[in-house]
Backbone atoms as SQL, in Angstrom:
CREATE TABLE atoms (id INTEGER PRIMARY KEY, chain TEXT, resi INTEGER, resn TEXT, atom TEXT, x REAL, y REAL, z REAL);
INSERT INTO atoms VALUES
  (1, 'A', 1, 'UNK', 'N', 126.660, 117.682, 116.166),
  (2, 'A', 1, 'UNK', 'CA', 127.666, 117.422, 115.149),
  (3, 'A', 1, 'UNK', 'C', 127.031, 116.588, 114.048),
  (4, 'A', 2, 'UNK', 'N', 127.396, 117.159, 112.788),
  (5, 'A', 2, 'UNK', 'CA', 126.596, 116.281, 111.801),
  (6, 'A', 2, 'UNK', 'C', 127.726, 114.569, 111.594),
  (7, 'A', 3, 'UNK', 'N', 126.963, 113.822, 111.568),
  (8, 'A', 3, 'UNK', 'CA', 127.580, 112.624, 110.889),
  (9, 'A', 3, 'UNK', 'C', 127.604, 112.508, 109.836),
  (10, 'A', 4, 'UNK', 'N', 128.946, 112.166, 109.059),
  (11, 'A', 4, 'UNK', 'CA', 128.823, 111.635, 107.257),
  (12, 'A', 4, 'UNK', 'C', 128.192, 110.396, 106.981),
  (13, 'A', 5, 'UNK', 'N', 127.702, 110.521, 106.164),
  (14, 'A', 5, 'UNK', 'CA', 126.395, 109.161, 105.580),
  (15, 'A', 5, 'UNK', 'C', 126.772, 109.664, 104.354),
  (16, 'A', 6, 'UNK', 'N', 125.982, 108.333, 103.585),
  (17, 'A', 6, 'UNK', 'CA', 126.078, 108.106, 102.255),
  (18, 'A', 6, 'UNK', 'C', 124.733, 108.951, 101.561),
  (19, 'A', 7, 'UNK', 'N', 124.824, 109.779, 100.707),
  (20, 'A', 7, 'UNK', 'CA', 123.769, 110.537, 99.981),
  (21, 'A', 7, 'UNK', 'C', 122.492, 109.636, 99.758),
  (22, 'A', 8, 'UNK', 'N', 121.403, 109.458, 99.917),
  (23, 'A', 8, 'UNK', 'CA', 120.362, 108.537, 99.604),
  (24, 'A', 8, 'UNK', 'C', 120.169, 107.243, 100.561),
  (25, 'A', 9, 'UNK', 'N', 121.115, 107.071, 101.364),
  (26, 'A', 9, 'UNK', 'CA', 120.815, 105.923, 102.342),
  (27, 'A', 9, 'UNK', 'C', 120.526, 107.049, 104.274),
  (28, 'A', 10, 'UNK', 'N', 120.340, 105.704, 104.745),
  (29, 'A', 10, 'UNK', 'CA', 119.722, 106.028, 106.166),
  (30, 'A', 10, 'UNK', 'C', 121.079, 106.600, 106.916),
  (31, 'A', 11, 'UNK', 'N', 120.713, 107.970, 107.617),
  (32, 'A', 11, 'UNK', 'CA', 122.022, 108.519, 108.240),
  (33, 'A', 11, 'UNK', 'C', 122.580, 106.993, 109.271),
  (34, 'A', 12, 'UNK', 'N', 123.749, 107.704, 109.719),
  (35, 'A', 12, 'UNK', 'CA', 124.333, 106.534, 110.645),
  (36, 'A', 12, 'UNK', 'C', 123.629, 106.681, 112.071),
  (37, 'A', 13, 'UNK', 'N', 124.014, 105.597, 112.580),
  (38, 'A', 13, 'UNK', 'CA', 122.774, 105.855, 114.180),
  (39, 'A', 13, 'UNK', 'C', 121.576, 105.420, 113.903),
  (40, 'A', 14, 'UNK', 'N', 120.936, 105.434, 114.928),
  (41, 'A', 14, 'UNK', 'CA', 119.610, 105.034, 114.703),
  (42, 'A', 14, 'UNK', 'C', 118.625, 105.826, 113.352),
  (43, 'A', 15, 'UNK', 'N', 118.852, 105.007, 112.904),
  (44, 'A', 15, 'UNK', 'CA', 117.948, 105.574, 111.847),
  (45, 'A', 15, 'UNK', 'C', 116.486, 105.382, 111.558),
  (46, 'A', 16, 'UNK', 'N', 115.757, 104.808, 112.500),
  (47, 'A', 16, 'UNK', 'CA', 114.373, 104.368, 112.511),
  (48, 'A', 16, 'UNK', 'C', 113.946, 104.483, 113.438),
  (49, 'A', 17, 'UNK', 'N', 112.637, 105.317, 114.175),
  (50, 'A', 17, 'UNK', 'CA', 112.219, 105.045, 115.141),
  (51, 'A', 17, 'UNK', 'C', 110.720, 104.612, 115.087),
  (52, 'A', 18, 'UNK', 'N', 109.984, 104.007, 116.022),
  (53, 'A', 18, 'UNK', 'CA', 108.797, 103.575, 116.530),
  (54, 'A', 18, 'UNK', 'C', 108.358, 104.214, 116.674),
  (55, 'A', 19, 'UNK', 'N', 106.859, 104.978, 116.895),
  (56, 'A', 19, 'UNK', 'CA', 106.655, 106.436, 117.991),
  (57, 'A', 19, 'UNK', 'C', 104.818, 105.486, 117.694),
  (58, 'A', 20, 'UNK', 'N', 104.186, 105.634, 118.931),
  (59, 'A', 20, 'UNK', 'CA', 102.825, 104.763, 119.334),
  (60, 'A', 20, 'UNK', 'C', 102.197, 106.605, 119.639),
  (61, 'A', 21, 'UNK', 'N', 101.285, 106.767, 118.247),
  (62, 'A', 21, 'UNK', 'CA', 100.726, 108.076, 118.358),
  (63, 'A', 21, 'UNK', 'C', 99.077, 107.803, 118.432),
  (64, 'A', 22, 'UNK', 'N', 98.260, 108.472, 119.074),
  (65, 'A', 22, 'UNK', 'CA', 96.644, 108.397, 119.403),
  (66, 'A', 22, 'UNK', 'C', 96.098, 108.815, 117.817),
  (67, 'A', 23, 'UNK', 'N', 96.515, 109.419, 116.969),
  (68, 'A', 23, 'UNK', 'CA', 96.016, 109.485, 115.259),
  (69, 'A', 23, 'UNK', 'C', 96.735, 110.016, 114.665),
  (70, 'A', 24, 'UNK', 'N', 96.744, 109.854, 113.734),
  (71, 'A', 24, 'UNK', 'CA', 97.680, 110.329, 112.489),
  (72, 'A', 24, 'UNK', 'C', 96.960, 111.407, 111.691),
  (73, 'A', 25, 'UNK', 'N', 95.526, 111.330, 111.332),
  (74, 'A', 25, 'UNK', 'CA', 94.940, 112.584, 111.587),
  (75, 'A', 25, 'UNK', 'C', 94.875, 113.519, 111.755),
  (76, 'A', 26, 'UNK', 'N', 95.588, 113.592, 113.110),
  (77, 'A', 26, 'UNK', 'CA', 95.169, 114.800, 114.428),
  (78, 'A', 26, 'UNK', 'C', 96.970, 115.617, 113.652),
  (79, 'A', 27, 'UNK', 'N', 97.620, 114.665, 113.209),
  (80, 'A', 27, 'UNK', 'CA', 99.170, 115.027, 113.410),
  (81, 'A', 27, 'UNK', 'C', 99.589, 116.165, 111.514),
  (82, 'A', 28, 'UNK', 'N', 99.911, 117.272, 111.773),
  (83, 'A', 28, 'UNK', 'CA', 100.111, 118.021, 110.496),
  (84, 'A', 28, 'UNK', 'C', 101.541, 117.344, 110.000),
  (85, 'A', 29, 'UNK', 'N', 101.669, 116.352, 109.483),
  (86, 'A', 29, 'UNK', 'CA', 102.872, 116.001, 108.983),
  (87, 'A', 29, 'UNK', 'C', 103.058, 115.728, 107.694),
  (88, 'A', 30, 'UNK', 'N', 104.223, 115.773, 106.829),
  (89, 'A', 30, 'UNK', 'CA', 104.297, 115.773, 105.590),
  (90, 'A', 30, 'UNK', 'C', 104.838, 114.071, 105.339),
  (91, 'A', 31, 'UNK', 'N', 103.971, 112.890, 105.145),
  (92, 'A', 31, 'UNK', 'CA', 104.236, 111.780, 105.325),
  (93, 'A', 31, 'UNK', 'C', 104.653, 111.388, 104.117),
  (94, 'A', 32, 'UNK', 'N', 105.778, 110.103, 104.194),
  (95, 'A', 32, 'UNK', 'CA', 106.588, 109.981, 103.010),
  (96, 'A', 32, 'UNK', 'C', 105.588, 109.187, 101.794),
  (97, 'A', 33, 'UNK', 'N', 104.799, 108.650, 102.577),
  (98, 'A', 33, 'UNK', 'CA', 103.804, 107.805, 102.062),
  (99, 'A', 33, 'UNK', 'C', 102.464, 107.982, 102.790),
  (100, 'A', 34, 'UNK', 'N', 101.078, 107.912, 102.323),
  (101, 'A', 34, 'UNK', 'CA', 99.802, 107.964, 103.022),
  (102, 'A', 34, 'UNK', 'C', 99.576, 107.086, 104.428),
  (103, 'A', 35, 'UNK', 'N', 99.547, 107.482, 105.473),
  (104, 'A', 35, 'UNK', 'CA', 98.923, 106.772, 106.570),
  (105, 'A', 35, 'UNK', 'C', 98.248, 105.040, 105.912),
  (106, 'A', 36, 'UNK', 'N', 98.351, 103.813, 106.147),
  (107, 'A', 36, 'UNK', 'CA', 98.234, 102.680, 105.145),
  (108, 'A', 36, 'UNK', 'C', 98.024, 101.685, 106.633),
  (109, 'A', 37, 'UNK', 'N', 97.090, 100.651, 106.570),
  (110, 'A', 37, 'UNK', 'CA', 96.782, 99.581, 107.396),
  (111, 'A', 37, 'UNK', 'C', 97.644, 98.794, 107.428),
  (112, 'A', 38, 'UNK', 'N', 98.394, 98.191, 108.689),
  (113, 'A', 38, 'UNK', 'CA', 99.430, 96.917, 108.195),
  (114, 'A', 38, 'UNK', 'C', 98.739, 95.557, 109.166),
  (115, 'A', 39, 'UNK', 'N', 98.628, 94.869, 108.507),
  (116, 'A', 39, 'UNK', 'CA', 97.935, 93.740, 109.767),
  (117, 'A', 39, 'UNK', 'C', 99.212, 92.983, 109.978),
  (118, 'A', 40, 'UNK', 'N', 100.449, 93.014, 109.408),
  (119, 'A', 40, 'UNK', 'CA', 101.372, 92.190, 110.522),
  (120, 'A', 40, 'UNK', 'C', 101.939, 92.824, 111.404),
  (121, 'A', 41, 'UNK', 'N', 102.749, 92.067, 112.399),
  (122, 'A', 41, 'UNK', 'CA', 103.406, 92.224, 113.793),
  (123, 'A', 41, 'UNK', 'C', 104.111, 93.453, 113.821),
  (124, 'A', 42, 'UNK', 'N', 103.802, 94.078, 113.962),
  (125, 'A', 42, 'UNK', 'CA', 103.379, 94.819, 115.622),
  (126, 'A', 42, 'UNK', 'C', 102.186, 95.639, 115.543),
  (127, 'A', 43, 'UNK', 'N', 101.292, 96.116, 113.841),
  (128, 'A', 43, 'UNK', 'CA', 100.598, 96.674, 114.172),
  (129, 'A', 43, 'UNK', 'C', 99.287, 96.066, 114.292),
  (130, 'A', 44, 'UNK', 'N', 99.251, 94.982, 114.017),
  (131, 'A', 44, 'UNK', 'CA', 97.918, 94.259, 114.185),
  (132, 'A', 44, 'UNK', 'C', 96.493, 94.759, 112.899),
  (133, 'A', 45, 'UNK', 'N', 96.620, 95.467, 112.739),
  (134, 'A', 45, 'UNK', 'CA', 95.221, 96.102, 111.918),
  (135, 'A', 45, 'UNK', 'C', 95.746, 97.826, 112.495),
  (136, 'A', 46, 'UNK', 'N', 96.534, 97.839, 113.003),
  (137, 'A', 46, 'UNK', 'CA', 96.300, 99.445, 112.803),
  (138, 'A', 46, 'UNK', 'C', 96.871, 100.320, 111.634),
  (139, 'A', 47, 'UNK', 'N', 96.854, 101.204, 111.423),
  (140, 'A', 47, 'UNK', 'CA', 97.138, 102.081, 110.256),
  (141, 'A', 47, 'UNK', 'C', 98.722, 102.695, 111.203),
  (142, 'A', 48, 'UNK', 'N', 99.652, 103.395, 109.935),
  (143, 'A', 48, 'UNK', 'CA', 101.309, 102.901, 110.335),
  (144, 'A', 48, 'UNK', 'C', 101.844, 104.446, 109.280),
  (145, 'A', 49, 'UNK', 'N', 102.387, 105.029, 109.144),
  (146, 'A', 49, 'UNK', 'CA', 102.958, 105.959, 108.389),
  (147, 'A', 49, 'UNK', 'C', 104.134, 106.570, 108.960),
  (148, 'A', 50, 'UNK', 'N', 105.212, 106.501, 108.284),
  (149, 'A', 50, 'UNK', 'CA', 106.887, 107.100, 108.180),
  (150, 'A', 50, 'UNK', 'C', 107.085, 108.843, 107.650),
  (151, 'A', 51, 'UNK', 'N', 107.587, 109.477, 108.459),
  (152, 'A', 51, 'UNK', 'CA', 108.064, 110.572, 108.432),
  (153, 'A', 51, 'UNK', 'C', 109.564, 110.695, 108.606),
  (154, 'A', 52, 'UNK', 'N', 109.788, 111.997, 107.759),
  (155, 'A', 52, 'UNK', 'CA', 111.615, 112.028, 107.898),
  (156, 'A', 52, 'UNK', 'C', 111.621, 113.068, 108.965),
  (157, 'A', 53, 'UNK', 'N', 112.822, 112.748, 109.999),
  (158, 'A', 53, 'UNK', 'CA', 113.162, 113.833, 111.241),
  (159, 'A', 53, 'UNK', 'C', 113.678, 114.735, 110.673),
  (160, 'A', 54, 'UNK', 'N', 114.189, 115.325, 111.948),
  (161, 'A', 54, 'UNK', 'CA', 115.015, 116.511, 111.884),
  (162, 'A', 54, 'UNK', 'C', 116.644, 116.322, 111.365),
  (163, 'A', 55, 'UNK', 'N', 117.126, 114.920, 111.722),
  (164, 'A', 55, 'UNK', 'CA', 117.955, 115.048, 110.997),
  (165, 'A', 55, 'UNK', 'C', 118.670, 114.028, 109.708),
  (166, 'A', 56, 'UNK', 'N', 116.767, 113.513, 109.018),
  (167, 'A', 56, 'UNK', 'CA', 117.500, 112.620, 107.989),
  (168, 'A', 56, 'UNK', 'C', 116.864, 110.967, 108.401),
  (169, 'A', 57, 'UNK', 'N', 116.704, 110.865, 110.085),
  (170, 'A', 57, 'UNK', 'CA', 116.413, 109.837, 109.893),
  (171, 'A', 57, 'UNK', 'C', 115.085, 109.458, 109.685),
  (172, 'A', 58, 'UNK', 'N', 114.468, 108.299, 110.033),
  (173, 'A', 58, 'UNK', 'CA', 112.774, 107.927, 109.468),
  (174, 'A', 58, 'UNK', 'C', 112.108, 108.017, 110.743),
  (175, 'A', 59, 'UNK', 'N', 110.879, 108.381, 111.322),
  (176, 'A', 59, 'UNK', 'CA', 110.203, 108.107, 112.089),
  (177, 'A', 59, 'UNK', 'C', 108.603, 107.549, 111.760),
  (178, 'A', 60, 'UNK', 'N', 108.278, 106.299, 112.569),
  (179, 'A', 60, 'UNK', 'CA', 107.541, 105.330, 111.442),
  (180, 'A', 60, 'UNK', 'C', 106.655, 105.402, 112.721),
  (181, 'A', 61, 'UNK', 'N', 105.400, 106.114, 112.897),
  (182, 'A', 61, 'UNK', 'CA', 104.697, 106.736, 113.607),
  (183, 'A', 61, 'UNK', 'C', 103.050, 105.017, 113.618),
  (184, 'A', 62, 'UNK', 'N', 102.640, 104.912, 114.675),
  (185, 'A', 62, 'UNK', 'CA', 101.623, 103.733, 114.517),
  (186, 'A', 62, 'UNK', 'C', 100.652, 104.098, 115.384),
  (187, 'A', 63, 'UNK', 'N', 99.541, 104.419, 114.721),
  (188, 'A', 63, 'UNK', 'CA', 97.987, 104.814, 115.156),
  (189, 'A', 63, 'UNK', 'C', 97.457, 103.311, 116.545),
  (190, 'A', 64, 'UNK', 'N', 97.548, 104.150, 117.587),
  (191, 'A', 64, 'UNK', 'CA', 96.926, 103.174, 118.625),
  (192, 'A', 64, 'UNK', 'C', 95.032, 103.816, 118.980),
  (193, 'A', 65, 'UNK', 'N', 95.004, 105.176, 118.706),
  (194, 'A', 65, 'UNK', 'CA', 94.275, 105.565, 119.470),
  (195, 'A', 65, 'UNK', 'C', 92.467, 104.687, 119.204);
């Protein structure tokens, strides 16, 4: 069932997820922004990049491998 949300903001529900991927690289995704280093908490120095799901929300994908 679709949920109503506001045009341009984050659907309702979880709208963000975590996902701990081995490279970003390896992954064919159309990223909202370039794969980018974050040295604060939680990624330490690893590289971090956000993708939109399937339905709207963000998935903010973080290079462990």
């Amino acid at each position: 069932v679709v949920r109503p949300g506001h045009a341009g903001r984050l659907p309702p529900g979880n709208a963000l997820v975590s996902i701990a991927v081995e490279s970003l690289d390896a992954l064919a995704l159309d990223y909202i922004t370039p794969p980018a280093v974050r040295v604060e908490a939680p990624y330490k120095g690893r590289r971090a990049a956000t993708v939109f799901g399937p339905a709207g929300e963000r998935l903010e994908l973080i290079e462990i491998g």
